[in-house]
C-alpha positions as CSV (number, residue, x, y, z in Angstrom):
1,X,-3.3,-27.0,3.7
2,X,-6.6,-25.0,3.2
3,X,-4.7,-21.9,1.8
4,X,-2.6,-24.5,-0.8
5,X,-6.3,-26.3,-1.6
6,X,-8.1,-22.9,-2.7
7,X,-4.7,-21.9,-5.1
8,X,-4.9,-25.2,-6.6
9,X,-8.7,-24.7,-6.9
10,X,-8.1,-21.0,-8.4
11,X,-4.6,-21.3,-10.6
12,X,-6.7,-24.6,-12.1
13,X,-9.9,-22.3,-12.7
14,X,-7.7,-19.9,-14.3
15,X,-6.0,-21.5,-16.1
16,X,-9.3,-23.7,-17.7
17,X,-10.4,-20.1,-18.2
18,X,-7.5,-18.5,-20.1
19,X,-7.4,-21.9,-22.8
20,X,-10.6,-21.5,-23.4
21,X,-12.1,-24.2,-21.1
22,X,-11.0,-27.1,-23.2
23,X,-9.8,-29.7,-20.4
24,X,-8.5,-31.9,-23.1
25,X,-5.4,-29.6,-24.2
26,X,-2.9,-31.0,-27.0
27,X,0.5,-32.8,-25.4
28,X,3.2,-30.5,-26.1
29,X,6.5,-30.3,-24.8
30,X,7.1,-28.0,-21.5
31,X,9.8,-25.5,-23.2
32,X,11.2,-22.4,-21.9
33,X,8.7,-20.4,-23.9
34,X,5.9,-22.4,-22.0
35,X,7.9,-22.3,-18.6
36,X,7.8,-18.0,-19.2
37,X,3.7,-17.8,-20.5
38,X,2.9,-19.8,-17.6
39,X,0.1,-18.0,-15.8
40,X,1.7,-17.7,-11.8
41,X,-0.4,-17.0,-8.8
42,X,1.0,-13.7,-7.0
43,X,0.0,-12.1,-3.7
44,X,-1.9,-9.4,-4.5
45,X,-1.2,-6.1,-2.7
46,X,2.8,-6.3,-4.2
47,X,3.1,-9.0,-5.9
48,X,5.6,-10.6,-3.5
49,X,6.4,-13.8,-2.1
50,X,4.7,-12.9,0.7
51,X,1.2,-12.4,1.6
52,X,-2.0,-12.7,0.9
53,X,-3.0,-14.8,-2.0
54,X,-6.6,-13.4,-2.0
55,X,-8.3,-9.6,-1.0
56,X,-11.5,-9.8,0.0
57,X,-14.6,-7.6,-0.6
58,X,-15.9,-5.9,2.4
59,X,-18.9,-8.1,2.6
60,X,-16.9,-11.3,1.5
61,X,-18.7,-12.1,-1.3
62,X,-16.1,-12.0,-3.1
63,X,-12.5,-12.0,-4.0
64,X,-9.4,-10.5,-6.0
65,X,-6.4,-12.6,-6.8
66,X,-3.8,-11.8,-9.5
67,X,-1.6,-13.5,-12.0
68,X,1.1,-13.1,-13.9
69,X,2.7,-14.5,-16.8
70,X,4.9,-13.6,-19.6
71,X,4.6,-13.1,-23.3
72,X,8.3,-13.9,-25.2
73,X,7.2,-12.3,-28.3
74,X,6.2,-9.5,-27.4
75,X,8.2,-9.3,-24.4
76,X,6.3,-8.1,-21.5
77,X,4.9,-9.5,-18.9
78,X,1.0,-9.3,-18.8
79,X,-0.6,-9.0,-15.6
80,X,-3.9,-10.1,-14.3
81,X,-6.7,-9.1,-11.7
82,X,-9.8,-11.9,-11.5
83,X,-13.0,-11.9,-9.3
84,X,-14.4,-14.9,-7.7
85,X,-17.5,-15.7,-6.4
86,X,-17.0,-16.7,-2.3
87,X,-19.6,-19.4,-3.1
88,X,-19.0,-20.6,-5.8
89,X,-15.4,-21.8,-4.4
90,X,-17.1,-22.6,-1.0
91,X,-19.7,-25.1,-3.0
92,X,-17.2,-26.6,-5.3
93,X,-14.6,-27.1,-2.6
94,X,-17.5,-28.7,-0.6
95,X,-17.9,-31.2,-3.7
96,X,-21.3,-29.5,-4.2
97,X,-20.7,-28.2,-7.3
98,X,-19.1,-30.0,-10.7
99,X,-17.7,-27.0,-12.7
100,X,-15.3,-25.2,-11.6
101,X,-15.4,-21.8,-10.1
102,X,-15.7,-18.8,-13.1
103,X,-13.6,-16.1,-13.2
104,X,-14.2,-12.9,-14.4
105,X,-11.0,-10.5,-15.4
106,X,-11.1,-7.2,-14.1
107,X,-8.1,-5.9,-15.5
108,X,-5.2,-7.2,-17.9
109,X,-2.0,-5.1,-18.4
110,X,0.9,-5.7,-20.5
111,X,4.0,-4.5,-18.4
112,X,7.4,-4.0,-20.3
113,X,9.0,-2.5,-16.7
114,X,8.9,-3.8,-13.2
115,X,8.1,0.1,-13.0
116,X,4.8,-0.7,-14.8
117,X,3.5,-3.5,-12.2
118,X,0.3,-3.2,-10.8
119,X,0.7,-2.3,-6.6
120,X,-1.6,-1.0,-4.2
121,X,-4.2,-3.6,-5.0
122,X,-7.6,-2.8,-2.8
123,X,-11.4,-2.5,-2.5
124,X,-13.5,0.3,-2.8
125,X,-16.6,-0.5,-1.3
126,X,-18.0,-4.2,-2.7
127,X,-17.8,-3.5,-6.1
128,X,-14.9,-1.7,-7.5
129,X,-11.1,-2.4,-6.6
130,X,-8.7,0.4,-6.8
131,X,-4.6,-0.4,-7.9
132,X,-1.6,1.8,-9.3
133,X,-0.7,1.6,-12.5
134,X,1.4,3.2,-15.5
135,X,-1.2,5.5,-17.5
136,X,0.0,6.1,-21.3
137,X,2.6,8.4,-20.6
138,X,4.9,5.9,-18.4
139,X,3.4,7.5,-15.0
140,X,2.5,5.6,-12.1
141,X,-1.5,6.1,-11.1
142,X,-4.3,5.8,-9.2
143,X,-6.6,3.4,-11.4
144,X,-10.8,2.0,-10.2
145,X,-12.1,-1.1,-11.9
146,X,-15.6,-1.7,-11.5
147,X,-15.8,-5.8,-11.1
148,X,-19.6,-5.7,-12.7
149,X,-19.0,-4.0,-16.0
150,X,-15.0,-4.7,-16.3
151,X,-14.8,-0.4,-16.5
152,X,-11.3,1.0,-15.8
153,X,-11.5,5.0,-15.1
154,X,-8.4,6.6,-14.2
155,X,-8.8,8.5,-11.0
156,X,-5.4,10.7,-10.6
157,X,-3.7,13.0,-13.2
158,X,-0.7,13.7,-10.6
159,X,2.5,14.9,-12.8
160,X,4.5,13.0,-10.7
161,X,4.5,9.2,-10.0
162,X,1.6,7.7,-7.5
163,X,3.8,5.6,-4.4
164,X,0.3,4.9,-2.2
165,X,-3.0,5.7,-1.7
166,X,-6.0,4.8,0.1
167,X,-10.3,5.5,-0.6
168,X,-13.0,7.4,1.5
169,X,-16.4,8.4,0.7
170,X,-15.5,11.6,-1.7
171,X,-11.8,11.9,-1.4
172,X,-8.7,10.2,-2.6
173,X,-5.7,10.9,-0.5
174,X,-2.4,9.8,-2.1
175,X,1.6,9.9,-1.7
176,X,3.2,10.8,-5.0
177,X,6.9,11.9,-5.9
178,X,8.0,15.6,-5.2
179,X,7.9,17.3,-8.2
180,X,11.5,19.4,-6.8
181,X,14.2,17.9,-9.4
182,X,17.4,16.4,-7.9
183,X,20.6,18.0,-8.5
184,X,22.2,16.9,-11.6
185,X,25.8,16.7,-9.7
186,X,25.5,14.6,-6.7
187,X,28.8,15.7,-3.9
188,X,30.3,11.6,-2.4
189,X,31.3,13.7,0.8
190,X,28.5,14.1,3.5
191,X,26.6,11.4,2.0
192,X,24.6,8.6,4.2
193,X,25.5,5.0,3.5
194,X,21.7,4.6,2.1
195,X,22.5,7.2,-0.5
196,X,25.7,6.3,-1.5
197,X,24.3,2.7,-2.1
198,X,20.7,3.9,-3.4
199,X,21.4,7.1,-4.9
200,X,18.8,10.4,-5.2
201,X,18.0,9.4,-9.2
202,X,15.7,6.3,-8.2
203,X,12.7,7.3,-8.2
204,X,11.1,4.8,-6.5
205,X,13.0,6.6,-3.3
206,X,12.4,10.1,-4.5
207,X,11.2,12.2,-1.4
208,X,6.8,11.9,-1.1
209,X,4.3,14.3,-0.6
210,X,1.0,13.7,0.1
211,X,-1.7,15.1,-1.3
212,X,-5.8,15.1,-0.9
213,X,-8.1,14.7,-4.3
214,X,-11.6,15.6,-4.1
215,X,-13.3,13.1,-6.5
216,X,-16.3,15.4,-6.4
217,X,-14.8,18.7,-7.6
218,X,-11.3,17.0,-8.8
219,X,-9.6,19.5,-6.7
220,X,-5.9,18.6,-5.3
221,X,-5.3,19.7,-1.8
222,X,-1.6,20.0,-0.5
223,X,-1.1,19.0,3.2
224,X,1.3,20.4,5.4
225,X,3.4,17.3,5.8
226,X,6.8,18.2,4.2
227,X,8.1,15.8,1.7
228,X,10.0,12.9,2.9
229,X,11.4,10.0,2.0
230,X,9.8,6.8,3.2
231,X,10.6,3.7,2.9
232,X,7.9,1.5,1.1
233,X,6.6,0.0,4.5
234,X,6.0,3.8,5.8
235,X,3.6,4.5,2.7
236,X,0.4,3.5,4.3
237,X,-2.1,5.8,4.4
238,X,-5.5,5.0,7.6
239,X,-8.3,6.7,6.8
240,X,-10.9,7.7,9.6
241,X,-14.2,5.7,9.3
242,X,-15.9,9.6,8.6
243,X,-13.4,9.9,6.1
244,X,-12.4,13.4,7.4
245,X,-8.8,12.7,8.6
246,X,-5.9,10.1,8.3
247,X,-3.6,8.6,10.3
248,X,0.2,8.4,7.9
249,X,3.8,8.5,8.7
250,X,6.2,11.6,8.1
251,X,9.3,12.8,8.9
252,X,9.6,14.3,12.4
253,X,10.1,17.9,11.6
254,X,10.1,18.8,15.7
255,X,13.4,17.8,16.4
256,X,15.5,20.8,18.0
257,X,16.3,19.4,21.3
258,X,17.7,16.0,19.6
259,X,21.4,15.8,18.5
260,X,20.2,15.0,14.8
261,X,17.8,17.4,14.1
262,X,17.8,18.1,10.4
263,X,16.3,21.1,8.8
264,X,15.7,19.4,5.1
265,X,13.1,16.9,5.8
266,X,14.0,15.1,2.7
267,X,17.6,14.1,3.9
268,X,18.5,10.5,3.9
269,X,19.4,10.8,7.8
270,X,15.4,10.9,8.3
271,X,14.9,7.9,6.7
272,X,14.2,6.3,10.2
273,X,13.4,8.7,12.2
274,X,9.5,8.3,10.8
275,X,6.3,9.5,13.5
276,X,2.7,9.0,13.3
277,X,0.8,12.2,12.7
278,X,-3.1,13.1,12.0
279,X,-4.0,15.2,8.7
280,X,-7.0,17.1,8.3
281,X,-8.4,15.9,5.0
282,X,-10.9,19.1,4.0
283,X,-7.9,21.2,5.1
284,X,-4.7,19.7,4.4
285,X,-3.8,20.3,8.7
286,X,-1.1,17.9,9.4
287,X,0.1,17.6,13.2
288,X,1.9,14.3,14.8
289,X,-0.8,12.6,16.6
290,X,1.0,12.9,20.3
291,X,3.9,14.2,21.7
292,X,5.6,11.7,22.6
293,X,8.2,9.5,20.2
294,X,6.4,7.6,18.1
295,X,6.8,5.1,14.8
296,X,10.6,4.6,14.3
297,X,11.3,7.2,16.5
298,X,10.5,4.7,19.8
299,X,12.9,2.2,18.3
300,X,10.5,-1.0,18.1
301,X,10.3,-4.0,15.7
302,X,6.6,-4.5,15.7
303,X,5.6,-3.2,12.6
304,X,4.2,0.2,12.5
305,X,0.3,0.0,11.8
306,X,-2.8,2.2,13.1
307,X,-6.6,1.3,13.6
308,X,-9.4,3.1,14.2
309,X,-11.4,2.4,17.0
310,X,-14.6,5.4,16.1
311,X,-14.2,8.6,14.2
312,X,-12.1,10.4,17.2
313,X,-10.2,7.2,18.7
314,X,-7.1,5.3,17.1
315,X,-5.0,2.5,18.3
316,X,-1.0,3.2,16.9
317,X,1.9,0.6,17.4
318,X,5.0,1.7,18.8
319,X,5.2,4.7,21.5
320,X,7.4,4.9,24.0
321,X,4.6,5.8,26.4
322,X,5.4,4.7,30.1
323,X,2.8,1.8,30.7
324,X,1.9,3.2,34.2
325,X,0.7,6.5,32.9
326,X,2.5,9.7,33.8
327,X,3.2,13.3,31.7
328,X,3.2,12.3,27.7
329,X,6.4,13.5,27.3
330,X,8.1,10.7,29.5
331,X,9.7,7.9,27.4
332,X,9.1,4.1,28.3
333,X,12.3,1.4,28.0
334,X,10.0,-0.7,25.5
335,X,7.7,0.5,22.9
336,X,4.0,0.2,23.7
337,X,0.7,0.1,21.7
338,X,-1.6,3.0,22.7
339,X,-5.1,4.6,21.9
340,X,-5.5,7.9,21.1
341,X,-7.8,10.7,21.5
342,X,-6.9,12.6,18.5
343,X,-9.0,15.5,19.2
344,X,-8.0,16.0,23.0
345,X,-4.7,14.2,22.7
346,X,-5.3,12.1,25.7
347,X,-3.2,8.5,25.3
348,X,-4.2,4.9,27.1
349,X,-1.4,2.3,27.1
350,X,-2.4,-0.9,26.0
351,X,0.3,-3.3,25.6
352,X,4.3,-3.7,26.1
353,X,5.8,-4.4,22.6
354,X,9.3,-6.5,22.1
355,X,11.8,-3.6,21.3
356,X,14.9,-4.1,18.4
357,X,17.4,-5.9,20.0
């Protein structure tokens, strides 16, 4: 009831702000042309059905949501970041206040593509959000609004489409397409069921690399992870709180004692068999972060996520660790949450997790 109460509180704010805040609006009849230019509430990190309606700052002073609604005549859809004030929704949903909360757009983007869609919605620091966007030329990238002076800078000038990213203190790090073209003549025979139905011309599931930006120098540092595909879920990218390594996903490459071992990392047959590894972000060092089957590899539904417990310690979901202890290399029959060391490598189960059934 309390998440349905703030939309109403913010789609009716918004939409008092985009007519000009004339509460007495003319009668007219609800067509298709008004059904389309109606502005729609989205969550904000993909625009899906669901999640979050709202991103907070770090501080919680204030928030992002986004919007949506189409233009027929020019036909696009134009697209909409807005900042609230935390208090000024907190005092007017406490009847403390008689206006309505003011919001302030950040960003407004006329898409003509779902290509073109704003993704990757987040905060950098209290003050600026970061998002992926088309630039001029059609090519998804890495975009910073600052939320006090409505200045967009675009932050990556990758010549291949942006899939993720994530924000430390001086670096960007960042998946984006392989720039290796597909063959032009695609052979039916040998194919995987997901490339037969999805095909290598998307490039939405081209194969990713990931790559380090300084935004001091503007350098672009290659890491050793191979490119891979990954599915959109397995595009998250976890910082260290010293910003000097990151927890992602990749393919596992270290597979010569498994039946499926596949020497093109990129293959479709990889698609699930996704670890967790550490990279080095002043070098480009990537290593899994134990030895142990790990992400998709130890065959668990819990979603794969990682959290930093200090610079050196992270908690990862899904190892097949065995919960009494014992040599890393044993498996487990269920997949367990576990804390790593990831300079000495040492591993502490924490918690049975419900395996795929």
């Amino acid at each position: 009831m309390a998440r349905s109460a703030a939309a109403i509180v913010i789609l009716t704010a918004l939409v008092e702000q985009a007519s000009g805040g004339n509460d007495t609006l003319a009668r007219v009849p609800f067509d298709v042309e008004a059904a389309i230019s109606l502005e729609r509430l989205l969550t904000v990190e993909e625009g899906q059905r669901t999640g979050s309606w709202v991103l907070w700052s770090a501080d919680r002073s204030q928030f992002v949501v986004r919007t949506r609604r189409g233009d027929l005549a020019r036909n696009v859809n134009i697209e909409s970041l807005w900042v609230l004030d935390t208090a000024d929704v907190v005092r007017y949903l406490d009847a403390a206040a008689t206006g309505k909360p003011k919001p302030r757009a950040v960003i407004e983007r006329a898409v003509s593509v779902d290509w073109g869609l704003l993704s990757g919605v987040q905060w950098i620091g209290d003050s600026e959000i970061g998002f992926i966007s088309a630039d001029e030329t059609g090519r998804r990238q890495v975009f910073r609004a600052d939320t006090r002076t409505g200045l967009v800078s675009q932050l990556t000038q990758s010549p291949t489409d942006v899939a993720s990213f994530a924000v430390t203190a001086d670096r960007l790090v960042y998946f984006a397409s392989s720039p290796v073209p597909a063959d032009l003549v695609v052979p039916v025979v040998d194919q995987s069921l997901l490339q037969l139905q999805r095909w290598d011309k998307d490039p939405r599931l081209a194969p990713l690399e990931l790559r380090v930006l300084s935004l001091v120098s503007q350098g672009t540092i290659e890491t050793d992870l191979p490119p891979a595909r990954l599915l959109p879920v397995h595009r998250k990218i976890w910082p260290s709180p010293d910003g000097l390594q990151a927890i992602v996903l990749g393919p596992d490459v270290d597979a010569s004692q498994r039946a499926t071992a596949q020497v093109n990392t990129a293959s479709w047959n990889l698609l699930d068999r996704i670890r967790f590894y550490v990279v080095d972000l002043s070098t480009g060092a990537a290593r899994p972060l134990l030895d142990a089957p790990s992400g998709w590899l130890a065959r668990g539904c819990t979603p794969l996520e990682a959290s930093w417990r200090s610079e050196q310690s992270v908690i990862i979901s899904n190892t097949l660790l065995p919960i009494e202890g014992g040599a890393v290399q044993a498996s487990a029959p269920f997949p367990v949450a576990t804390e790593v060391d990831v300079t000495t490598g040492a591993v502490v189960p924490i918690v049975e997790l419900p395996p795929c059934l």
